[in-house]
Each structure stands twice: as structure tokens, then as C-alpha cells.
Phi, psi and omega in degrees: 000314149358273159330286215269015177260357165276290184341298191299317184315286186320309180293295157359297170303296178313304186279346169278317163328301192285339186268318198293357185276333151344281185285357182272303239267297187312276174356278176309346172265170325301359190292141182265038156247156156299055191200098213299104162252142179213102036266148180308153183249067196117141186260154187178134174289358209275008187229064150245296190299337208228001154275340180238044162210002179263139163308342207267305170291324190303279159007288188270352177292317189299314191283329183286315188280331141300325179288307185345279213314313193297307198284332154338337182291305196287349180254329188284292184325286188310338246222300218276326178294334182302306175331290162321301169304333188287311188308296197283336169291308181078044181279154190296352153292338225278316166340263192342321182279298188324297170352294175275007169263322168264009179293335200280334150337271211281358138325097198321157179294294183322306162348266152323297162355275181313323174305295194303288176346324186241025202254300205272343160275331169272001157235027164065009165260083203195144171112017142073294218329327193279350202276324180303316195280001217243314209277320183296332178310303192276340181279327180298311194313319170322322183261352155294314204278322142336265176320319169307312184292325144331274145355247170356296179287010166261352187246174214253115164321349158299310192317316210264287157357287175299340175287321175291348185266008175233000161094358173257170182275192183292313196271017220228293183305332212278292192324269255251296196288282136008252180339307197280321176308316162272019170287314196299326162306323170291343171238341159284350197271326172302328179303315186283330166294315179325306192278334185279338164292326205277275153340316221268146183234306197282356181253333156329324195240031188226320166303307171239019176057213193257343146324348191210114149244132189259215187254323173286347197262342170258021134277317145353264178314294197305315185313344153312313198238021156119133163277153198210128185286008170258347170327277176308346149297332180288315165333289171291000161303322189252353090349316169274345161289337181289297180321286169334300191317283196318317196282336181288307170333294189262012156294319203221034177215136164289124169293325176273322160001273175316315175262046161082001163255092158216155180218121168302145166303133160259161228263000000 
């Protein structure tokens, strides 16, 4: 009894550490003054109001939220034919290749930063927007390709045989066979770049400054010149959007699944 009442302490312990800095950032987008205070000293909706109706805010949610949707893509593009290719092929490389799909990830960021920065400067390109979505793509490729691969290894290579022995073709097979089996890995791997692009500061700004402002690099900046309680409102906007996503993943996804706790039945 013991046992499971430090357990319970600790987990505790643990979910107030993970919560509490939330509810100071929420507090503080109530306030009604212009000033971080925590606990707010009056509640008031009015810097809700003045992130989605100021140029000064709008601005980088809009950039932030286009790059997110673009460079997801782009990781989704690059992430799901290797995935494929490493499962069905089995080539003697295929390690190696997985590798690199995951070095740009397990690189401290600043790292990959700097690459891309003298990658877009050394070809006279730089400063952006496409170069931020390009850059969030490849940096990114990793939590698609992770999932996919996931995905892949759950379905049973007898499948793609009997469709063949029934006359379809390869491209036939992936469409009708493939595809449908892995969507739900194919939309958590876009979820999770999606939301980590929305978040990522340091290769955004090192690629394209303040020429491209996305939303953490205009949070950034504003802490230069004097605090505004929508910082923390916008903060809680993208925190309740992350929640969503994610709270949509394991609603209507198997979760431990997606993250890899499966085992095929035996037979």
C-alpha cells in the first residue's frame, strides 16, 4: 500500500511540474492589465481580441501556420516513399538510409541551422519564406518516417502477394492495399511535424531572420521591447491547438500503436 501511494505522490508530483507553468501562462492572458502578473489582477478577454484582430500578430500566425501545413508535407513527401522503400525492398543499406532519415532530428538544432544558413546563402538564396518551409521539411522528416515505418511493419506480406496472384499490379496494390492500411500513421506523422514546426525558433530564424516572422521569433522579439499579456494568449492558442491535435491522435488512433507498441499475433 505503500508502494502505490508514493507512486500516486510522484505522478502527481509530476503532472503539477508539467501543468504548472499552463495555468501561470493562462492566468496571465486574463489579465486585465497590461502586465504579467500572476495570479491576474481582473479577468478580461481583451488581449484574445487584440492577437486576432492586430497586423502585428496576425502576421506571424499566418506564416507560422503555412509554414507548419507546408513543411509537413514536405516531410510527408520525403518520409513516406523511403519508408517504403526500406520495408519492401530490404536492401542491404536500408540501415544506413533509415539513418539519415533520422540524423537531421537527432542533431542538436542549432546544428542543422547553421547547415541550412550557409546551404541558402551559398546559393544566393535566402531570407524566405519558402526557404523556412523547405528547411522545417528535412528537419522534420523524421517523425513521418518513424511513423510510416511503424505502420508498414504491421501489415503482413502475404497481402501484397495475393493481390498479386489476383492480377494486380504494384501500383494498384499500394493504392487499394497500402495506403488504406497506413493512414491513420500518415496523419499522425504529418500531426506531429505540423505542431513541432508551429514551435521550432531556432532554424526559422537563422534561416530567414525577421524577414519571415513566424510566431515564436515575434515572441522572441517582443520580450525586447516590453511585455504584453497576448504573448501569453498566443502561447495559449498553440498549446490548445497541440492539445487538440494530439488529443484527436489518441481519440480516434491507436496511440500506443502509432508509438510503436505492437507486436504481430501469433500464430
Amino acid at each position: 500500500m505503500g508502494g502505490r501511494a508514493l507512486r500516486t505522490a510522484f505522478l502527481a508530483l509530476m503532472l503539477l511540474l508539467l501543468c504548472a507553468p499552463l495555468v501561470v501562462v493562462a492566468g496571465v492572458s486574463l489579465n486585465a492589465q497590461k502586465r504579467l502578473l500572476f495570479p491576474p489582477e481582473g479577468l478580461s478577454l481583451e488581449w484574445y481580441g487584440e492577437m486576432v484582430t492586430s497586423d502585428d500578430w496576425l502576421g506571424p500566425i499566418g506564416n507560422s501556420l503555412t509554414i507548419a501545413a507546408l513543411s509537413a508535407l514536405v516531410a510527408l513527401s520525403i518520409a513516406l516513399p523511403l519508408a517504403y522503400a526500406l520495408w519492401r525492398r530490404r536492401i542491404f543499406y536500408a540501415r544506413a538510409l533509415y539513418a539519415i532519415g533520422l540524423a537531421p532530428f537527432i542533431l542538436p538544432p542549432v546544428i542543422s541551422a547553421l547547415g541550412f544558413l550557409i546551404f541558402w546563402n551559398s546559393i544566393g538564396y535566402s531570407g524566405r519564406i519558402e526557404n523556412v518551409i523547405l528547411s522545417h521539411g528535412i528537419f522534420l522528416v523524421t517523425l513521418p518516417l518513424v511513423t510510416i515505418s511503424l505502420g508498414l511493419e504491421t501489415i503482413d506480406r502475404a497481402v501484397f502477394e495475393a493481390a498479386a496472384t489476383l492480377g494486380a499490379d504494384q501500383r494498384t496494390t499500394i493504392r487499394t492495399v497500402m495506403l488504406p492500411l497506413i493512414v491513420p500513421y500518415i496523419i499522425s506523422g504529418y500531426a506531429f511535424a505540423f505542431v513541432l514546426s508551429l514551435n521550432e525558433y531556432i532554424i526559422a530564424y537563422m534561416v530567414a531572420g525577421f524577414t519571415v516572422e513566424t510566431l515564436p521569433i515575434k515572441i522572441f522579439s517582443s520580450l525586447r521591447y516590453g511585455y504584453t499579456p497576448v504573448m501569453a494568449a498566443v502561447s495559449v492558442l498553440f498549446v490548445a491547438l497541440a492539445a487538440l491535435i494530439f488529443g484527436l491522435i489518441g481519440r480516434f488512433g491507436d496511440l500506443p500503436k502509432l508509438l510503436g507498441a505492437w507486436t504481430p499475433e501469433k500464430r
